[in-house]
ROFIVO-497778 format. One line per field, with one value per residue: residue number from 0; residue in one letter; z negated, x negated, y of N, C-alpha, C, CB in turn. Coordinates in nm, 2 decimals. Glycine has a CB too. Layout:
<nodes>
i <- NUM,...
aa <- A,...
n_c3 <- Z,...
n_c1 <- X,...
n_c2 <- Y,...
ca_c3 <- Z,...
ca_c1 <- X,...
ca_c2 <- Y,...
c_c3 <- Z,...
c_c1 <- X,...
c_c2 <- Y,...
cb_c3 <- Z,...
cb_c1 <- X,...
cb_c2 <- Y,...
</nodes>
This chain:
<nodes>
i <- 0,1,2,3,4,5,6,7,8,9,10,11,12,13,14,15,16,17,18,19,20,21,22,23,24,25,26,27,28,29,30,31,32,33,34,35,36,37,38,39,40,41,42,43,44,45,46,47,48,49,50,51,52,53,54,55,56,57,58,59,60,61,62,63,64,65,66,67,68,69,70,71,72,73,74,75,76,77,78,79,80,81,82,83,84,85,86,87,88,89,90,91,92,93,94,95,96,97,98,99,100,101,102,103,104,105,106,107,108,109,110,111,112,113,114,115,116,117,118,119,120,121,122,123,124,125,126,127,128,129,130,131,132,133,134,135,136,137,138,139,140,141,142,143,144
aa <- X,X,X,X,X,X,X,X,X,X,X,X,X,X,X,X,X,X,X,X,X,X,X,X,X,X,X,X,X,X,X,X,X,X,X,X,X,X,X,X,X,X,X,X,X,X,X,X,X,X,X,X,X,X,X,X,X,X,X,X,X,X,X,X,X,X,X,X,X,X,X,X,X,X,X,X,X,X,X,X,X,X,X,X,X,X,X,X,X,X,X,X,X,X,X,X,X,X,X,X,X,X,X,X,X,X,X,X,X,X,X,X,X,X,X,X,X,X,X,X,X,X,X,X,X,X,X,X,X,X,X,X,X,X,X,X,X,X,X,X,X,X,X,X,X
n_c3 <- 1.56,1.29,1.33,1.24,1.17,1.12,0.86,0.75,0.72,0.60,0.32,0.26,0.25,0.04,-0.20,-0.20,-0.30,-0.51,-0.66,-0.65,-0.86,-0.83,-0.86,-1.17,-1.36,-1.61,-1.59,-1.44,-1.42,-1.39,-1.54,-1.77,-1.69,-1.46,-1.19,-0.98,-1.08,-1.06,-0.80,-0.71,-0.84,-0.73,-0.43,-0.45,-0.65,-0.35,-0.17,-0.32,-0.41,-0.36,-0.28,-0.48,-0.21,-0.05,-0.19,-0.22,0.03,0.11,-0.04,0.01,-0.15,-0.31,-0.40,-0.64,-0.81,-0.80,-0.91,-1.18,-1.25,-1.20,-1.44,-1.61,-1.61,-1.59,-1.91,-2.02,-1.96,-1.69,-1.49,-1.34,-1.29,-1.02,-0.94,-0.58,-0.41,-0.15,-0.16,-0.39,-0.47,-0.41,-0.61,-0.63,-0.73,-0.88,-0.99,-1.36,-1.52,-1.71,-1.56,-1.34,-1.48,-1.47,-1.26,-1.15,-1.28,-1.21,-0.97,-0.92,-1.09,-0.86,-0.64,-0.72,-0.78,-0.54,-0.33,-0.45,-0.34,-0.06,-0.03,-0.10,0.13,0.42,0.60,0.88,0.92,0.81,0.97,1.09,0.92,0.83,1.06,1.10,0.83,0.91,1.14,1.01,0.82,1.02,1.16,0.94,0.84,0.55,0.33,0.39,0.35
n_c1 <- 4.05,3.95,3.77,3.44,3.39,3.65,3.65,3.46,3.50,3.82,3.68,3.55,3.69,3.87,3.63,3.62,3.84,3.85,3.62,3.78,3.91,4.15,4.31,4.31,4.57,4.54,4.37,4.46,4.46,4.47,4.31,4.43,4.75,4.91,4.81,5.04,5.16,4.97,4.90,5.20,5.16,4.98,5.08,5.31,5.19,5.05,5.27,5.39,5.68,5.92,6.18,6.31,6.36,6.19,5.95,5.91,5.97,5.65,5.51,5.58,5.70,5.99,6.25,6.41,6.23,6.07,6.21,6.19,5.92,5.92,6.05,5.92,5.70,5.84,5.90,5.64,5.58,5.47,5.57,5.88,6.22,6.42,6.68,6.77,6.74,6.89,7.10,7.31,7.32,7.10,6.81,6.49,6.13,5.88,5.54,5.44,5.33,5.10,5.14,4.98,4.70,4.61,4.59,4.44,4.20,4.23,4.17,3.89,3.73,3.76,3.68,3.38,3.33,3.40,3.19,2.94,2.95,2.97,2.73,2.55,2.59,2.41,2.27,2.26,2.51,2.72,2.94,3.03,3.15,3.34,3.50,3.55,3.70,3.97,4.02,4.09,4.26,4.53,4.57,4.61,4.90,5.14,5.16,5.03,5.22
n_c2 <- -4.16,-3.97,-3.68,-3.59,-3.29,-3.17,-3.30,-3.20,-2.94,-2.93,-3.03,-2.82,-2.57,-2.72,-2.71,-2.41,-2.35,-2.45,-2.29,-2.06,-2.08,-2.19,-2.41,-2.49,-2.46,-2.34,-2.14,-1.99,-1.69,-1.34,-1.07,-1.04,-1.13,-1.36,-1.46,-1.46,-1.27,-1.07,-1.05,-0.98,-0.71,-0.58,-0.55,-0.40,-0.18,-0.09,-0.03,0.12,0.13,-0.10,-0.34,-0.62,-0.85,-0.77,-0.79,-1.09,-1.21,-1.04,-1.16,-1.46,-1.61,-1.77,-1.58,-1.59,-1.71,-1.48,-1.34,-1.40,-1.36,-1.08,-0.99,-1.10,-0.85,-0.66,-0.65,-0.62,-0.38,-0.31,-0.28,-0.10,-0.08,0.08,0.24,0.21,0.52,0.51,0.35,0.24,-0.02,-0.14,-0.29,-0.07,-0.18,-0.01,0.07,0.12,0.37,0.27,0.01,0.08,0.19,-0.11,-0.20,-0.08,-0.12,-0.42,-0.37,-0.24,-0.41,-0.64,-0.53,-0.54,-0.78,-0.93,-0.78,-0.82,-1.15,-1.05,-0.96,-1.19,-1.30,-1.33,-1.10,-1.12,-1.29,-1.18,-1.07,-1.25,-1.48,-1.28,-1.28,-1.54,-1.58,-1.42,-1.56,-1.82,-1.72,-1.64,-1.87,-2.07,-2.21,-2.27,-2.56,-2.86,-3.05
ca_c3 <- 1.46,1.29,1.36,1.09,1.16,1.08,0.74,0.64,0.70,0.45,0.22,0.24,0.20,-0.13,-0.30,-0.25,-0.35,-0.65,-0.66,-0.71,-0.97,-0.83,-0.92,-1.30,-1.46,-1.74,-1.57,-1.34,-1.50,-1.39,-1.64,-1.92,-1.63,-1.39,-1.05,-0.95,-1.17,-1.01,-0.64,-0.72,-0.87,-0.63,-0.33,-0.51,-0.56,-0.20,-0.07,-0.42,-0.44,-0.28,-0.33,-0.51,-0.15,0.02,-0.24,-0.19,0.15,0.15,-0.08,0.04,-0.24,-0.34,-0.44,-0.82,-0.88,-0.80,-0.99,-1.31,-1.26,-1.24,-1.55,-1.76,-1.55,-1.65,-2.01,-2.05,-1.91,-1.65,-1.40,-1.39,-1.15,-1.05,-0.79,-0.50,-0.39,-0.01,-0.17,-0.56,-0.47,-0.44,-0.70,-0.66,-0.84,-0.90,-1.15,-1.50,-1.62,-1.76,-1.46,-1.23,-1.47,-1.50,-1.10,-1.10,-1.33,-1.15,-0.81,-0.95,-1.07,-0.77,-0.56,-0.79,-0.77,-0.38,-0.34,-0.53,-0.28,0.05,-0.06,-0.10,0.23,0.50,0.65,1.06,0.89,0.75,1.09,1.20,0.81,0.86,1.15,1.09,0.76,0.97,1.21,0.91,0.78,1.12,1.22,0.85,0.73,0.39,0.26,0.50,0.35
ca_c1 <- 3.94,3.90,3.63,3.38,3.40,3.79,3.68,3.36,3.67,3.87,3.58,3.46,3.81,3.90,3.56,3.62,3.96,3.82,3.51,3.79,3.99,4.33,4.31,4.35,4.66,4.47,4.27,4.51,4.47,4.36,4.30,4.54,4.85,4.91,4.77,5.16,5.16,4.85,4.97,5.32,5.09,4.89,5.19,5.36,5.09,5.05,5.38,5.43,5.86,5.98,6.28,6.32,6.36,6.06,5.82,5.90,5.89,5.54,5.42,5.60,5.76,6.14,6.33,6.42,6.09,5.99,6.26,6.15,5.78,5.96,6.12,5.75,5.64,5.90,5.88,5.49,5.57,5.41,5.65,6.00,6.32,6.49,6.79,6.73,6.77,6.92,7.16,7.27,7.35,6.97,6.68,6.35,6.03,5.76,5.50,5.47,5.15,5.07,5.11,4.90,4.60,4.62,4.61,4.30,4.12,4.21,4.07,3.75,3.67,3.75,3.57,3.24,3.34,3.33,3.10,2.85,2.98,2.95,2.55,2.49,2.59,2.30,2.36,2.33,2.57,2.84,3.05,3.08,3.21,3.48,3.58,3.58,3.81,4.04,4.06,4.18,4.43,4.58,4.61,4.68,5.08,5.15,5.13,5.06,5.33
ca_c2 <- -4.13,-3.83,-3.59,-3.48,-3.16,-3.16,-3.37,-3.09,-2.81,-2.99,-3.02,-2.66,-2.54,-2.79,-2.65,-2.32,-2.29,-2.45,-2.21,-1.97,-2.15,-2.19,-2.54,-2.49,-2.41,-2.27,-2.03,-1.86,-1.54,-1.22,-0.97,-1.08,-1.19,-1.47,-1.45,-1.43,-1.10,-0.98,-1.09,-0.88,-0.59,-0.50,-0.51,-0.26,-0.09,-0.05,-0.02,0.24,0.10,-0.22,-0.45,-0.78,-0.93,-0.75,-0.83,-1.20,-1.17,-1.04,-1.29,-1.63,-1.69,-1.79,-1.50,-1.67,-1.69,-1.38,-1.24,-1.42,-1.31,-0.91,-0.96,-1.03,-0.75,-0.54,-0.71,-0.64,-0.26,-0.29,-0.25,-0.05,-0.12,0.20,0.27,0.28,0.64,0.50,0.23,0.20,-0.16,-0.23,-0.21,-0.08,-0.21,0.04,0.05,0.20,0.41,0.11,-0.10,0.13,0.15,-0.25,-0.23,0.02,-0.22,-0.51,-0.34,-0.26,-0.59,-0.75,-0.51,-0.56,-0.95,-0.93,-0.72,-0.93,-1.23,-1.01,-0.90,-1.27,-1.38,-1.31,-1.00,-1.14,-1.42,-1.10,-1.04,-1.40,-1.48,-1.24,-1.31,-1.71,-1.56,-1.40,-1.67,-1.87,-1.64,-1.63,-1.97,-2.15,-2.17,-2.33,-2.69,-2.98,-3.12
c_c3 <- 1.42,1.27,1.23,1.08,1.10,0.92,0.63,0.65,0.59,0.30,0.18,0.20,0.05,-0.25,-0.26,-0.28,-0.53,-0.73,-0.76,-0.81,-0.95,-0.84,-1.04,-1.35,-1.52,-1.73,-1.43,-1.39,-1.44,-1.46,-1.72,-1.83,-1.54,-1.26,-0.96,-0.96,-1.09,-0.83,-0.63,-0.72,-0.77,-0.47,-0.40,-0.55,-0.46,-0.14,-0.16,-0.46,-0.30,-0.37,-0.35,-0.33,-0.03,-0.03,-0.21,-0.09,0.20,0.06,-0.10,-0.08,-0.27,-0.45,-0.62,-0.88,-0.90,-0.88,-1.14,-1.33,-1.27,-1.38,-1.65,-1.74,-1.63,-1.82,-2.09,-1.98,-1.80,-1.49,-1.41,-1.29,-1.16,-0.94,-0.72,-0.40,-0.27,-0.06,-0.27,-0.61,-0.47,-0.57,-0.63,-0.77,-0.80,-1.03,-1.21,-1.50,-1.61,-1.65,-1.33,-1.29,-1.48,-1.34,-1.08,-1.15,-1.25,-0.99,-0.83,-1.00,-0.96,-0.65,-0.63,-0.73,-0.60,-0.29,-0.31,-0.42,-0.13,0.07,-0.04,0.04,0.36,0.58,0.82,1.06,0.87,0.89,1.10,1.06,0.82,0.91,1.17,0.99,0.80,1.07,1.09,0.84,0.86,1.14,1.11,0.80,0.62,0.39,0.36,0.46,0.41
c_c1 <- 3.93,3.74,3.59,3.37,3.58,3.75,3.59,3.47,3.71,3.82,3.55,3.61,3.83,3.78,3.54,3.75,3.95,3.74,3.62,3.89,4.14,4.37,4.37,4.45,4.60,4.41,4.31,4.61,4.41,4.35,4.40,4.69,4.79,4.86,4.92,5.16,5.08,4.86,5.07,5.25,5.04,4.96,5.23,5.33,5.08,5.16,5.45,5.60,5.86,6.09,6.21,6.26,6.18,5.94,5.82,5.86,5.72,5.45,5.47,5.65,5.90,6.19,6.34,6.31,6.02,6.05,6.19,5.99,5.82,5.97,6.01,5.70,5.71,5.92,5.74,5.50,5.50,5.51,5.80,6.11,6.43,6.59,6.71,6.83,6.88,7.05,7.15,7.29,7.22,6.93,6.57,6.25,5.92,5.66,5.47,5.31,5.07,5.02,4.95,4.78,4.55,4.58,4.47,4.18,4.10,4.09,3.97,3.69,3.69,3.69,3.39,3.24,3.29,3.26,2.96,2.86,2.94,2.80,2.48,2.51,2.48,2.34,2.37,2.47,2.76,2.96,3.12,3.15,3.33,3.55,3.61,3.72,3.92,4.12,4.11,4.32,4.54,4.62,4.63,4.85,5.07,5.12,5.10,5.20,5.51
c_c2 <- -3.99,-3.78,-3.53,-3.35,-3.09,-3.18,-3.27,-2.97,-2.81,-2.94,-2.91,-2.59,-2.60,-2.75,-2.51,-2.23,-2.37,-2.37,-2.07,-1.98,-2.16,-2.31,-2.60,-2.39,-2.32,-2.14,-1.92,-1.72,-1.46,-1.09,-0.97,-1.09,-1.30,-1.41,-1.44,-1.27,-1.01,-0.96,-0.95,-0.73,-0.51,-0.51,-0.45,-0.19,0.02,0.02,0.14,0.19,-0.02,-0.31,-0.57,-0.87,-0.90,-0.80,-0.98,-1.24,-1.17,-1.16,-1.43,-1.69,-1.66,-1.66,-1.50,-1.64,-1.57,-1.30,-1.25,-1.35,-1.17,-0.91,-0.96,-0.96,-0.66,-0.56,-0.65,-0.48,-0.20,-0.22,-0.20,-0.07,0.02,0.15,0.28,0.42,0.64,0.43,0.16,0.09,-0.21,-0.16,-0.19,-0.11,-0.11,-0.01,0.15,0.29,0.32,0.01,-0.05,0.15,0.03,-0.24,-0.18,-0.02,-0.33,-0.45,-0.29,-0.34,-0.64,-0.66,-0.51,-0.73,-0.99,-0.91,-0.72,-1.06,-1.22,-1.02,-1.03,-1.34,-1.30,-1.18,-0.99,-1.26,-1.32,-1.13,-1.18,-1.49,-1.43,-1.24,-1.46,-1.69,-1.55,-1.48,-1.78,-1.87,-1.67,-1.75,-2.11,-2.10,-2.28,-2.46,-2.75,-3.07,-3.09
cb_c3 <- 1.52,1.18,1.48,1.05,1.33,1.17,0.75,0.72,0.78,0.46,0.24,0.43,0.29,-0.12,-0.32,-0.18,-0.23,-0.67,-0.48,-0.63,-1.10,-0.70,-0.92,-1.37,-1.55,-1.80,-1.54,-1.24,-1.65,-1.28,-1.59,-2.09,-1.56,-1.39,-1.01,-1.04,-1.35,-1.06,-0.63,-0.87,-0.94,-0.63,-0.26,-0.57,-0.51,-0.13,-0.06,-0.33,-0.39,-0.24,-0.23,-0.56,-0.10,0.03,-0.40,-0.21,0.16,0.15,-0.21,0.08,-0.35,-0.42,-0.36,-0.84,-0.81,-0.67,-1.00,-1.32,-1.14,-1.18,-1.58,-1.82,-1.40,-1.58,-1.98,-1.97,-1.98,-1.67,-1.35,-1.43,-1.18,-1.03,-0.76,-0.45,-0.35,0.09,-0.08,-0.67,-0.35,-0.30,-0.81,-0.63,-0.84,-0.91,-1.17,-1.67,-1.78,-1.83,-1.37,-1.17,-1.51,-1.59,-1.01,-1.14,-1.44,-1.13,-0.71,-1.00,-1.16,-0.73,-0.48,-1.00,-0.80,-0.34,-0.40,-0.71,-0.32,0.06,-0.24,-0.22,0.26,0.59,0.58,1.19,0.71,0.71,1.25,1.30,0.74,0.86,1.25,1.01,0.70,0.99,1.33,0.86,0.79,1.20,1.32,0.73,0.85,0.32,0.19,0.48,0.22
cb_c1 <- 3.80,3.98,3.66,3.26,3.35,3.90,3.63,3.17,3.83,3.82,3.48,3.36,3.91,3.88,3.43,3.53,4.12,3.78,3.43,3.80,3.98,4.41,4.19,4.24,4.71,4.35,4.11,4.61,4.42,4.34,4.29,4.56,4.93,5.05,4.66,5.27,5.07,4.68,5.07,5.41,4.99,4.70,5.28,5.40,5.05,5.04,5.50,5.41,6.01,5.85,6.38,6.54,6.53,6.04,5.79,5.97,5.93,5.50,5.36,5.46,5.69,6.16,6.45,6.44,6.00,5.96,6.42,6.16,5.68,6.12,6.24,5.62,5.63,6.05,5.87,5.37,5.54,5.32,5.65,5.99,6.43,6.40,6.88,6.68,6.63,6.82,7.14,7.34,7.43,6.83,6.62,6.33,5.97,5.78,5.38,5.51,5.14,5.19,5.28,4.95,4.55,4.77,4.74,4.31,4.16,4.38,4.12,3.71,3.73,3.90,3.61,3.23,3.53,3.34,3.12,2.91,3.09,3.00,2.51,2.52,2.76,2.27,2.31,2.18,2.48,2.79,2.99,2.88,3.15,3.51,3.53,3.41,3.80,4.00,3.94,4.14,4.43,4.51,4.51,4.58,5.27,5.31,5.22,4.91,5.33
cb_c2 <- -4.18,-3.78,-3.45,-3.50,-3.11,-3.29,-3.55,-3.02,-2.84,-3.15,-3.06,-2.58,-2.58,-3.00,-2.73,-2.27,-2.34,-2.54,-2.18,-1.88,-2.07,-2.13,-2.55,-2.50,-2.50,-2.35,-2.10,-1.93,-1.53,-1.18,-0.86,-0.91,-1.09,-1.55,-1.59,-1.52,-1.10,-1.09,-1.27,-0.89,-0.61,-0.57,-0.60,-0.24,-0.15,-0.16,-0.20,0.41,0.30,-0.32,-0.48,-0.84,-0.91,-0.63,-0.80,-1.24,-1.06,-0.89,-1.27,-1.71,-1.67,-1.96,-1.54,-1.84,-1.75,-1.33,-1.25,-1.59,-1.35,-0.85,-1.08,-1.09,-0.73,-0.51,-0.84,-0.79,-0.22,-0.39,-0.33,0.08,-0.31,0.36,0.39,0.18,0.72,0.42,0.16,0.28,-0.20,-0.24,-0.28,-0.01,-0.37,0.16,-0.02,0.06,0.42,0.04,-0.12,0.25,0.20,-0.34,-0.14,0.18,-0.25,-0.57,-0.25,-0.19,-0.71,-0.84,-0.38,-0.52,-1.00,-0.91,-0.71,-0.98,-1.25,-0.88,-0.83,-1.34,-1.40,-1.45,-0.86,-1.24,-1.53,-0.91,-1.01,-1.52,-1.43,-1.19,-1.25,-1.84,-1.48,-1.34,-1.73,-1.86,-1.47,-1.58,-1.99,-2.17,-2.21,-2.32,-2.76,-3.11,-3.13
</nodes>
């Protein structure tokens, strides 16, 4: 028998991965790119230069794919692929001008966005939130399938 505490999990998960629209095709955009785009962006970003194979790496996705998502990056200017300085056999991906204030926008909407989400949650309720988050992160891996 399964346990209802297993089946409200479920539930509470399936409506707030709808809450945050990753549900619809249509509306996986953030700020005029794909939430792929925006994912890429803001690891490179961070890291300031990373390989094709690293950036996939850090975001679980197939190589191919990730190249094709470079290419409308570097398409849309946002991103540029240099030598790398160590080894003219790899590329690096940084980003452009362009890409880094598209990045500095994105990260002030989504810390207003979260922000706003943090403020609403009770504030003896905050810790035990982030640390239930974390225990999530930690102990989910990809599809059930």
């Amino acid at each position: 028998m399964i346990n209802s505490d297993v089946i409200q999990l479920r539930e509470l998960l399936r409506q707030l991965i709808r809450k945050l629209g990753l549900l619809d095709k249509t509306q996986l955009s953030c700020c005029g790119i794909t939430y792929s785009q925006c994912h890429a962006l803001v690891e490179i970003g961070s890291k300031q230069s990373l390989s094709i194979n690293e950036l996939a790496e850090l975001l679980g996705l197939d190589k191919s794919t990730l190249s094709r998502t470079v290419n409308t990056m570097v398409e849309q200017g946002l991103v540029a692929r240099e030598p790398d300085p160590d080894d003219r056999r790899y590329v690096k991906i940084k980003l452009t001008p362009a890409g880094s204030s598209l990045l500095s926008d994105i990260e002030d909407r989504m810390t207003d966005y979260y922000l706003n989400i943090y403020q609403a949650i009770p504030q003896q309720k905050r810790k035990q939130v982030l640390e239930s988050l974390e225990l999530l992160v930690k102990i989910t891996k990809g599809c059930c399938c």
